[in-house]
C-alpha positions as a printed NumPy array, in Angstrom:
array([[168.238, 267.582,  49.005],
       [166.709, 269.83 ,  46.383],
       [163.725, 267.58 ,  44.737],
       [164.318, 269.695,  41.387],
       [167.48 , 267.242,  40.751],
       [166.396, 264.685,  42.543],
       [163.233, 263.885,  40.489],
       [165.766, 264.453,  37.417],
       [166.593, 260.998,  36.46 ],
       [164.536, 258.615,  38.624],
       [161.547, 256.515,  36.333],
       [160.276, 259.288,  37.66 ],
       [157.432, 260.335,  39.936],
       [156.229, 263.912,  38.33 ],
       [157.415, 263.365,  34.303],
       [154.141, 263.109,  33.136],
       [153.117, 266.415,  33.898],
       [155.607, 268.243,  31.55 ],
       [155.485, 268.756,  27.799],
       [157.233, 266.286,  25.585],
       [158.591, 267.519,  22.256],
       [158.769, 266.034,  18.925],
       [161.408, 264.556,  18.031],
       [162.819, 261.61 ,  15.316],
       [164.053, 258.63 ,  16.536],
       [167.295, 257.053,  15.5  ],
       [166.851, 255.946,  11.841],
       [164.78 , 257.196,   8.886],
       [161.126, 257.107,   8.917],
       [159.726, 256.262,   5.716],
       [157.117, 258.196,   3.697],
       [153.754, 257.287,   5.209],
       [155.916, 256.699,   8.618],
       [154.443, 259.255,  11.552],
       [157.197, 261.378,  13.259],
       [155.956, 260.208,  16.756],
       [156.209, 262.501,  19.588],
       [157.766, 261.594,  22.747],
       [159.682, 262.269,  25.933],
       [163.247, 262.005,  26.798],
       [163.692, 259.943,  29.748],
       [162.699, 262.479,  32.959],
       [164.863, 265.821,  32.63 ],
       [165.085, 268.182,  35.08 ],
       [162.137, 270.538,  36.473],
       [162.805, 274.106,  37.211],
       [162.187, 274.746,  40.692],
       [159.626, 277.194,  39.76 ],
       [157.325, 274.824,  37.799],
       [157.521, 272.991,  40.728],
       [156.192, 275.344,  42.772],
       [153.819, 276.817,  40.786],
       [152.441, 273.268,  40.621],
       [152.919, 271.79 ,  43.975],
       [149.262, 272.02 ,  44.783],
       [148.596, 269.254,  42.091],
       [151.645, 267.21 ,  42.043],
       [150.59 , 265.288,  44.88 ],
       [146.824, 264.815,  45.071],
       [146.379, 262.321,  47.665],
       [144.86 , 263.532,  50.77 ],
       [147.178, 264.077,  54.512],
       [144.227, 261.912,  56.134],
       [144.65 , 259.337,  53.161],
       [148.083, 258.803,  53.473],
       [148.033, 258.506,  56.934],
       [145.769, 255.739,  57.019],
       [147.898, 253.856,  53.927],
       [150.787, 254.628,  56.521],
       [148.949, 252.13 ,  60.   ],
       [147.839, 249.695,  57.043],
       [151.504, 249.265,  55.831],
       [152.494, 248.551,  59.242],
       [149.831, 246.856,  60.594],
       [149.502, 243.95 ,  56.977],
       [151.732, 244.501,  54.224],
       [150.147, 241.661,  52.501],
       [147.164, 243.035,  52.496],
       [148.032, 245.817,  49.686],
       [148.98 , 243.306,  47.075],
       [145.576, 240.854,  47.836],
       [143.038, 243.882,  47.45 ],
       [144.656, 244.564,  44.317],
       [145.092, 241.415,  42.696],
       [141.162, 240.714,  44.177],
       [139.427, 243.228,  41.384],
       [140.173, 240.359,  39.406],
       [137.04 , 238.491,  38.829],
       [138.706, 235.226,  39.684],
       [140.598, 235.902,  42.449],
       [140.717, 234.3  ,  44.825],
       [137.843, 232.64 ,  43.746],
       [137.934, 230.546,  40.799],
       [135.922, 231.971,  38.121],
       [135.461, 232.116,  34.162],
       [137.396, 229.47 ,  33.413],
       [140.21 , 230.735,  35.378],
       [142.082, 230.306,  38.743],
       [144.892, 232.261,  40.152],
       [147.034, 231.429,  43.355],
       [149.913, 233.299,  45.095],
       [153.326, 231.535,  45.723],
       [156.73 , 231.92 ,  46.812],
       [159.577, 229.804,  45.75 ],
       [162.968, 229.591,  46.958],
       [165.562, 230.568,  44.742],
       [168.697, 230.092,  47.42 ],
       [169.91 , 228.985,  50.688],
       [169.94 , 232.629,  51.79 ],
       [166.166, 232.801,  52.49 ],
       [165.218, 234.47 ,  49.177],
       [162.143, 233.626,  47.477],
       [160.366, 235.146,  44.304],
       [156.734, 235.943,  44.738],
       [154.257, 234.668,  41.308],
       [151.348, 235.429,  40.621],
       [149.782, 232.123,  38.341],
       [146.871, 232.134,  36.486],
       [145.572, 228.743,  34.718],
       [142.601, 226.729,  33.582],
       [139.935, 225.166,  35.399],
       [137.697, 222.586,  33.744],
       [138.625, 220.492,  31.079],
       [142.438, 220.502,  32.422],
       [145.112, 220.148,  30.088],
       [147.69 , 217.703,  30.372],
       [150.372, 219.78 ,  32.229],
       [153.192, 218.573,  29.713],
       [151.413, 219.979,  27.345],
       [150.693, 223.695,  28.474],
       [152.226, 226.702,  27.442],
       [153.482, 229.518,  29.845],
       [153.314, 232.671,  29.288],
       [156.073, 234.539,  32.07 ],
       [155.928, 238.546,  32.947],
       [159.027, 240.444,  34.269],
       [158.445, 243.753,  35.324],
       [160.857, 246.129,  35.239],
       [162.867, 249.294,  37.344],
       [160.859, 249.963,  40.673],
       [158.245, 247.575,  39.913],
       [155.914, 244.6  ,  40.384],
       [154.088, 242.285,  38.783],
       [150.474, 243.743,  40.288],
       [151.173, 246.782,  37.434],
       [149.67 , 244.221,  34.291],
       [146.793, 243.723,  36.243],
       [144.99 , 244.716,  32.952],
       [146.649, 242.427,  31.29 ],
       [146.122, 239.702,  34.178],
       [142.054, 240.738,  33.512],
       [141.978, 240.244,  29.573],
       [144.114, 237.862,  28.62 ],
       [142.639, 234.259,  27.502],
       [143.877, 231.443,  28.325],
       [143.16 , 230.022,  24.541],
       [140.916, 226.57 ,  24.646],
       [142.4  , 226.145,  28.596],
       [146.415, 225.751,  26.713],
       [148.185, 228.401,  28.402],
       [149.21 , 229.381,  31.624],
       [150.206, 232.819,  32.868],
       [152.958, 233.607,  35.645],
       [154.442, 236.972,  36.92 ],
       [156.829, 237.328,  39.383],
       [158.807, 239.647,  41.434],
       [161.569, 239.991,  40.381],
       [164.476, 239.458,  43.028],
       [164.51 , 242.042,  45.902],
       [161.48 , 243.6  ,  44.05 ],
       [157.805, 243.765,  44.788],
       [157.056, 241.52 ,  47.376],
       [159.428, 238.87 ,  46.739],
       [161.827, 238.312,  49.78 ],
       [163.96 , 242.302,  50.266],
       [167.388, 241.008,  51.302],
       [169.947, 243.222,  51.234],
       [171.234, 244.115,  48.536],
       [175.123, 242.28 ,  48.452],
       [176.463, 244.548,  45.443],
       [178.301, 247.971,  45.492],
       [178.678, 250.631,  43.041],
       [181.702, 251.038,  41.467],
       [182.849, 247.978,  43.972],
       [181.635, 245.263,  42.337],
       [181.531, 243.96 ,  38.553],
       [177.813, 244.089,  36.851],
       [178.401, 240.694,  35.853],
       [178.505, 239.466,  39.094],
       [175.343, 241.426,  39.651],
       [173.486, 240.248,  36.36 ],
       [174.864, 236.652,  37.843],
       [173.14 , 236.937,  41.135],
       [169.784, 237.768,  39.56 ],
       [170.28 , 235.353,  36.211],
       [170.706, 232.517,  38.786],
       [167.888, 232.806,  41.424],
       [165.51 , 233.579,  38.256],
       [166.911, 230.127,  37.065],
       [166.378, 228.611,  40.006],
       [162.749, 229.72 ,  39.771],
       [162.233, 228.11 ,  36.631],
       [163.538, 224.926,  37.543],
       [161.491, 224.578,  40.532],
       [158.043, 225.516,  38.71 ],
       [159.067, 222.877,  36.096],
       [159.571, 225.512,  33.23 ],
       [162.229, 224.249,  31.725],
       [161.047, 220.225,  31.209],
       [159.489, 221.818,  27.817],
       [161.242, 224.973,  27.802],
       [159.743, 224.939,  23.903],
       [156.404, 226.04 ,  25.415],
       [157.23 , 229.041,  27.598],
       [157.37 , 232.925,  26.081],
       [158.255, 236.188,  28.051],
       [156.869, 239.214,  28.062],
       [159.596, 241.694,  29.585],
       [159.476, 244.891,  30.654],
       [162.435, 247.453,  30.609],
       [164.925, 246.881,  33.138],
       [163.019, 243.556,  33.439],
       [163.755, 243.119,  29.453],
       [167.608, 244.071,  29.612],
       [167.608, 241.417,  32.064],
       [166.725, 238.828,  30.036],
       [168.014, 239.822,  26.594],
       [171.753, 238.666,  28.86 ],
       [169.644, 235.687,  30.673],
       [169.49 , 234.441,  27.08 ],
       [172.72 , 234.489,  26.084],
       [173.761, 232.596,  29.208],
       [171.043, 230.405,  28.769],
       [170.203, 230.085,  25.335],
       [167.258, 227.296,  25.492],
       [165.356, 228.294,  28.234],
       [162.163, 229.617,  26.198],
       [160.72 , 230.021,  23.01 ],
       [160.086, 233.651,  22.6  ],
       [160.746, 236.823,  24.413],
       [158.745, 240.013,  23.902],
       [161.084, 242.961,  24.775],
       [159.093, 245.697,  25.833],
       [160.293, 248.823,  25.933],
       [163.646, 247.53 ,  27.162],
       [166.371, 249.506,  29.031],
       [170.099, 249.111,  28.384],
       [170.251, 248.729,  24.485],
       [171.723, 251.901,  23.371],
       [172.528, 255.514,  23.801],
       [169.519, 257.591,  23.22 ],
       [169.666, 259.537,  20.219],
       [167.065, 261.94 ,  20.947],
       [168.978, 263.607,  24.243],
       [170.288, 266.503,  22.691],
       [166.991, 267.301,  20.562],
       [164.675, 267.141,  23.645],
       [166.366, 269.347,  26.007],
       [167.931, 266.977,  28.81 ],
       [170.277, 268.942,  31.029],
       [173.545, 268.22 ,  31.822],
       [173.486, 266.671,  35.584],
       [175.684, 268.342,  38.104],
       [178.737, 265.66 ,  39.331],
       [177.224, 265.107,  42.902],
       [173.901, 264.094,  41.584],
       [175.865, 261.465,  39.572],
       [177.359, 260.557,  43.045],
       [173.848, 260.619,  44.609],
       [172.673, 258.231,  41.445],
       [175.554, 256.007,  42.034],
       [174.162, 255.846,  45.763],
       [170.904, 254.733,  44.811],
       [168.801, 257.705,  46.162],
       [166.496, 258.126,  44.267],
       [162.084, 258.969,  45.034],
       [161.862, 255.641,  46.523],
       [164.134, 256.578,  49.73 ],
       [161.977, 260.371,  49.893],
       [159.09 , 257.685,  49.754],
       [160.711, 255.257,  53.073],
       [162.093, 258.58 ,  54.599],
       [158.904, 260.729,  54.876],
       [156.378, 257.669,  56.955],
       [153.036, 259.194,  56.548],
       [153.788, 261.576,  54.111],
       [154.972, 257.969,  51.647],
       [151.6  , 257.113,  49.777],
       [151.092, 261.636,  49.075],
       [154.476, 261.468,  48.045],
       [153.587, 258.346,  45.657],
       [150.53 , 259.581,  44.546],
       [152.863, 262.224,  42.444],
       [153.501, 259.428,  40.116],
       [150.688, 256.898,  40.657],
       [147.507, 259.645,  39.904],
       [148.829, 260.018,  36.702],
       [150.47 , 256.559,  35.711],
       [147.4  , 254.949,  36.475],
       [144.333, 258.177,  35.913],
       [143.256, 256.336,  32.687],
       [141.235, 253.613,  35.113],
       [139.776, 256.69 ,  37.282],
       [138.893, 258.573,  34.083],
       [136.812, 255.089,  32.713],
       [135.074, 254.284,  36.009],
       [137.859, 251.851,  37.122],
       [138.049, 254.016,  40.523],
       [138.258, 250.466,  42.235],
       [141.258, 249.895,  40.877],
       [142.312, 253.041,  40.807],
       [142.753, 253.067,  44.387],
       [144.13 , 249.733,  44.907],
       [146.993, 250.417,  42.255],
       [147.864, 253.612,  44.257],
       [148.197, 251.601,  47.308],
       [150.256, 248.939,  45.448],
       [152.672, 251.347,  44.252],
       [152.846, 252.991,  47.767],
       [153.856, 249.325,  49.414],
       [156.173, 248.278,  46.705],
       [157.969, 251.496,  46.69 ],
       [157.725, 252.002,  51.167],
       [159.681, 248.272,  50.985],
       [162.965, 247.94 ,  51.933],
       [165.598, 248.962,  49.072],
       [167.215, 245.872,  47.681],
       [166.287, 244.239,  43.432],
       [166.437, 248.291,  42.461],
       [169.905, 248.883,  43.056],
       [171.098, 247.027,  40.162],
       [170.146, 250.413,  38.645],
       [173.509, 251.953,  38.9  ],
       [175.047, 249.311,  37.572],
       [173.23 , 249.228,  34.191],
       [172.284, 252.659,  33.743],
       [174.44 , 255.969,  33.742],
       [172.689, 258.978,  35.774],
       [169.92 , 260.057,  32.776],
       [169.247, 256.534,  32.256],
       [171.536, 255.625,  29.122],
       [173.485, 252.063,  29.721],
       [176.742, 251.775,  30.787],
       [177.638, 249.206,  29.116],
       [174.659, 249.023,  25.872],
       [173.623, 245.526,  24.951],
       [173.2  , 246.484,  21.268],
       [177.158, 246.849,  21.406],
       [178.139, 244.286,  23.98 ],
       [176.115, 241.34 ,  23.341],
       [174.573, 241.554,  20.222],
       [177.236, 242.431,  17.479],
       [180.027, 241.238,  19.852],
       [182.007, 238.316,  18.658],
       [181.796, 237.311,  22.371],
       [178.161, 236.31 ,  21.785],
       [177.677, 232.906,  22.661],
       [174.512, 231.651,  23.811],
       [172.266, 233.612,  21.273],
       [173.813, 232.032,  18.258],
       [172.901, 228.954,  19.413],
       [168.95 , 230.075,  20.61 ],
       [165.686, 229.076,  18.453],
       [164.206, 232.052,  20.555],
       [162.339, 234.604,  18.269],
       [162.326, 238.07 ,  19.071],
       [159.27 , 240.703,  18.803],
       [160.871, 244.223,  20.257],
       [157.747, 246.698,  21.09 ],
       [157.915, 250.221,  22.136],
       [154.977, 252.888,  22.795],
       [154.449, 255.535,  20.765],
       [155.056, 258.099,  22.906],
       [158.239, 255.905,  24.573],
       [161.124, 257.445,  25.688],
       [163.039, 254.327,  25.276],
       [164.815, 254.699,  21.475],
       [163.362, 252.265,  18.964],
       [165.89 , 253.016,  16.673],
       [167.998, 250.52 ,  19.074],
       [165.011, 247.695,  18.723],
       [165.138, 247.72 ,  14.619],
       [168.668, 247.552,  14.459],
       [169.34 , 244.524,  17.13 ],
       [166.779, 243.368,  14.51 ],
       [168.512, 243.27 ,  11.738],
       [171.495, 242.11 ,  13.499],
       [169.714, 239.174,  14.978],
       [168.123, 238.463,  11.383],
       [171.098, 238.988,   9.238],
       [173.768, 237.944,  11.417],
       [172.183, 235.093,  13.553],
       [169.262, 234.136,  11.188],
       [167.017, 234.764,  13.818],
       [163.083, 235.906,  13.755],
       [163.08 , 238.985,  15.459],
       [161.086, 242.081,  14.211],
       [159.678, 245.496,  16.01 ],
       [156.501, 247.202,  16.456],
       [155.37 , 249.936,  18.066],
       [151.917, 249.98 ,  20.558],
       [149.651, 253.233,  19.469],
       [148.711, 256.152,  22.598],
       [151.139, 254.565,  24.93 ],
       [154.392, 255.516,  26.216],
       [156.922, 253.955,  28.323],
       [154.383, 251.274,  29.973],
       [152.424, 250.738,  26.836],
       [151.343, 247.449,  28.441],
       [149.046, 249.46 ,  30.263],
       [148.175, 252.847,  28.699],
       [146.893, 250.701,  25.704],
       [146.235, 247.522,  27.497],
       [143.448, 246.283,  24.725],
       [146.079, 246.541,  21.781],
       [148.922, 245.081,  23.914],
       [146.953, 242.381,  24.829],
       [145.916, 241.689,  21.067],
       [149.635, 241.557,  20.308],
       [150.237, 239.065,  23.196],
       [147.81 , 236.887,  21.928],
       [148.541, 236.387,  18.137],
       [151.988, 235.951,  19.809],
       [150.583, 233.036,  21.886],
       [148.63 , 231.531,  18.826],
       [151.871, 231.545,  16.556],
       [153.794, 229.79 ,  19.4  ]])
C-alpha cells in the first residue's frame, strides 16, 4: 500500500521530520501566556517529500538490521534486559535501589502483565507503609520508554516504590490474540477486558490493601485508559497524572494545521488495524531499518548527549516491541477515529455526563500535563479541570512540561521528573 497514507495517522514513525505550525489551542491564552507551537497529530506526507528524503528517513544500517532480525529470533528477552541493564542498578542492586522483572497473571487464559519494580534496599520500610508510584504507557508502547525516568527518580528516604507494566497485549506482557472486532464488538466490552486484568494486577501485587498510597503516572492511550478505570473503580489510588492523554476531545487545532481529509479506504485500513507496526512484522530483516524511521529521532536527544549506550538499546527495544505479535494495540480503533480524535471523547461521556458514577465518589486528585510542543489539545485538560473542580469538588489542575512534545516524559525528562516528585512529596 502507498506508505504516503499509511504513515498518515499512525503515532507515527516519520512525523518528526516535518514542520509544525503555530497554532492556539482551544481556549484563550492570557497576556503573558506563550502561543506555543505544535503539531497536529501525524498528517499526511506528499509522496515527494518522501522521496526526496528517503535517504534519511531510515538511518539504520541493512547489516544492522539484519543482525537485530537473528537476535529477535534467536532471545526476545534479551532486547528488553540490555535495555533496562544501563540502569546502574540493574540487575544488580545498587544506590539504594533494586529492580526485578515479573509477570503476574491477570486470567485463566494464560495472560500475564510484565512490571518492571524498583524499591529500596537498606533501611527497609515497613511494606504497609510504602507508597507506589505505577507507570502506564501508552499506544504502541512499553514501559522500557521512561527509562529516564526509571534512572532519576528517588525513591524519597527509601518510602516509595516504583512499578511499570505492560500494559495487556503490549510490550512484553503475554500477546494473546486480540478477542475484539471493529465495528463487531462494543468498546465497553473492550475497555472491560483491559480494566479487569489491570485489576487483577493490582490485587495480586497487594496495591489495593492501602490503595491511599499508590499514584499513576499515565501516558496517552495508557491515560484514557485509566481516566474510565476510575470511574469504574473509584478508590483504587490516590492520584493520577494524565499525561498527554488520548480520547478527551476533538482537536481544535485540525483545521488550522493543515490535516488532510483521509480517503474512505484508509479509514477501512485504520479500522483494520494496519498500521507501521504490521510494515514493521511484514518486512523480517528490513523491521529494526524500518523502526529506526521513528526511533533515531524519538530517542536522538540521548545520542546527541553521549547517551549512545542507550541510544542503541532503545532502538532495539522499540524494534522488539513493535516486531511482537499484534494484540493490546488494537483497542486503537475502538477509541480513536482514523486522525486520532476519539470516538466517543471522555470530556463529553464521562466527565460532564450525568452517567458519571464512580468519579463523584473518588478522593483521587488530578494533575493533567501536556508538552509544549504536544499535539494532544490542552484546551481539553483545563476544562475537565474545571469540571472536576466545580462540579465534583475535586483537586485537579494542568500544566504544561517546557521543549517537549507528545512524550514530554522523555524529551524533558529532568523537568518531568521534578514534577513527579513534588507530586510524590504532596502525597
Amino acid at each position: 500500500m502507498p506508505i504516503r497514507n499509511l504513515i498518515r495517522t499512525s503515532k507515527s514513525f516519520i512525523s518528526n521530520n516535518f514542520n509544525f505550525r503555530r497554532v492556539a489551542t482551544s481556549g484563550v491564552p492570557s497576556r503573558d501566556e506563550k502561543l506555543p507551537t505544535v503539531p497536529a497529530a501525524p498528517a499526511a506526507i506528499p509522496l515527494y517529500e518522501i522521496i526526496l528524503k528517503l535517504p534519511n528517513l531510515f538511518p539504520r544500517t541493512l547489516k544492522e538490521s539484519l543482525n537485530d532480525y537473528h537476535d529477535f529470533h534467536k532471545d526476545i528477552d534479551k532486547f528488553q534486559t540490555e535495555l533496562l541493564s544501563t540502569l546502574p542498578y540493574y540487575p544488580m542492586a545498587n544506590d539504594g535501589k533494586k529492580a526485578e522483572l515479573i509477570t503476574t497473571k491477570v486470567d485463566d487464559e494464560g495472560n500475564y502483565i510484565n512490571e518492571f519494580c524498583i524499591s529500596p534496599i537498606g533501611a527497609e520500610a515497613d511494606q504497609r507503609d510504602l507508597k507506589h508510584l505505577i507507570f502506564i504507557h501508552g499506544y504502541g508502547a512499553g514501559l522500557g520508554f521512561f527509562l529516564k525516568n526509571f534512572e532519576h527518580l528517588p525513591l524519597l528516604d527509601n518510602k516509595w516504590c516504583i512499578h511499570a507494566i505492560d500494559l495487556p497485549g503490549y510490550g512484553y506482557s503475554k500477546r494473546c490474540e486480540f478477542p475484539f472486532k471493529y465495528p463487531e464488538h462494543d468498546i465497553s466490552d473492550v475497555q472491560d477486558w483491559f480494566h479487569k486484568r489491570i485489576r487483577t494486577w493490582f490485587k495480586a501485587r497487594s496495591l489495593l490493601t492501602t490503595p491511599e498510597n499508590n499514584m499513576i503516572m499515565a501516558h496517552s492511550l495508557g491515560a484514557y485508559l485509566m481516566a474510565l478505570y476510575i470511574d469504574k473503580f473509584p478508590n483504587d489510588f490516590k492520584k493520577i497524572v494524565m499525561c498527554s492523554p488520548a480520547g478527551i476531545c476533538q482537536s481544535s487545532t485540525s483545521e488550522e494545521i493543515g490535516n488532510i481529509k483521509t480517503p474512505w479506504w484508509f479509514n477501512k485500513l485504520w479500522d483494520q488495524n494496519v498500521s507501521p507496526f504490521t510494515l514493521v512484522r511484514n518486512t523480517y530483516y528490513l523491521g529494526s531499518k524500518l523502526t529506526s524511521g521513528w526511533s533515531y529521532r524519538r530517542f536522538k536527544q540521548l545520542k546527541q548527549s553521549g547517551h549512545l549506550m542507550q541510544f542503541e538499546k532503545l532502538h532495539r527495544y522499540a524494534y522488539s516491541i513493535f516486531n511482537q505479535k499484534g494484540s493490546g494495540e488494537y483497542i486503537l480503533g475502538f477509541a480513536l477515529k482514523c486522525g486520532g480524535d476519539p470516538r466517543i471523547p471522555l470530556e463529553d461521556n464521562l466527565f460532564k455526563s450525568p452517567k458519571t458514577e464512580g468519579i463523584p465518589k473518588s478522593d483521587c486528585e488530578w494533575l493533567w500535563v501536556y508538552g509544549e510542543k504536544d499535539w494532544m489539545d490542552i484546551g481539553g485538560g483545563k476544562r475537565v479541570t474545571d469540571e472536576l473542580v466545580t462540579r465534583f469538588g475535586k483537586k485537579s489542575s494542568t500544566t504544561v512540561v517546557p521543549d517537549s512534545g507528545h512524550h514530554l516524559y522523555f524529551d524533558n525528562y529532568k523537568f518531568f521528573n521534578e514534577l513527579l516528585v513534588k507530586e510524590m512529596k504532596n502525597m
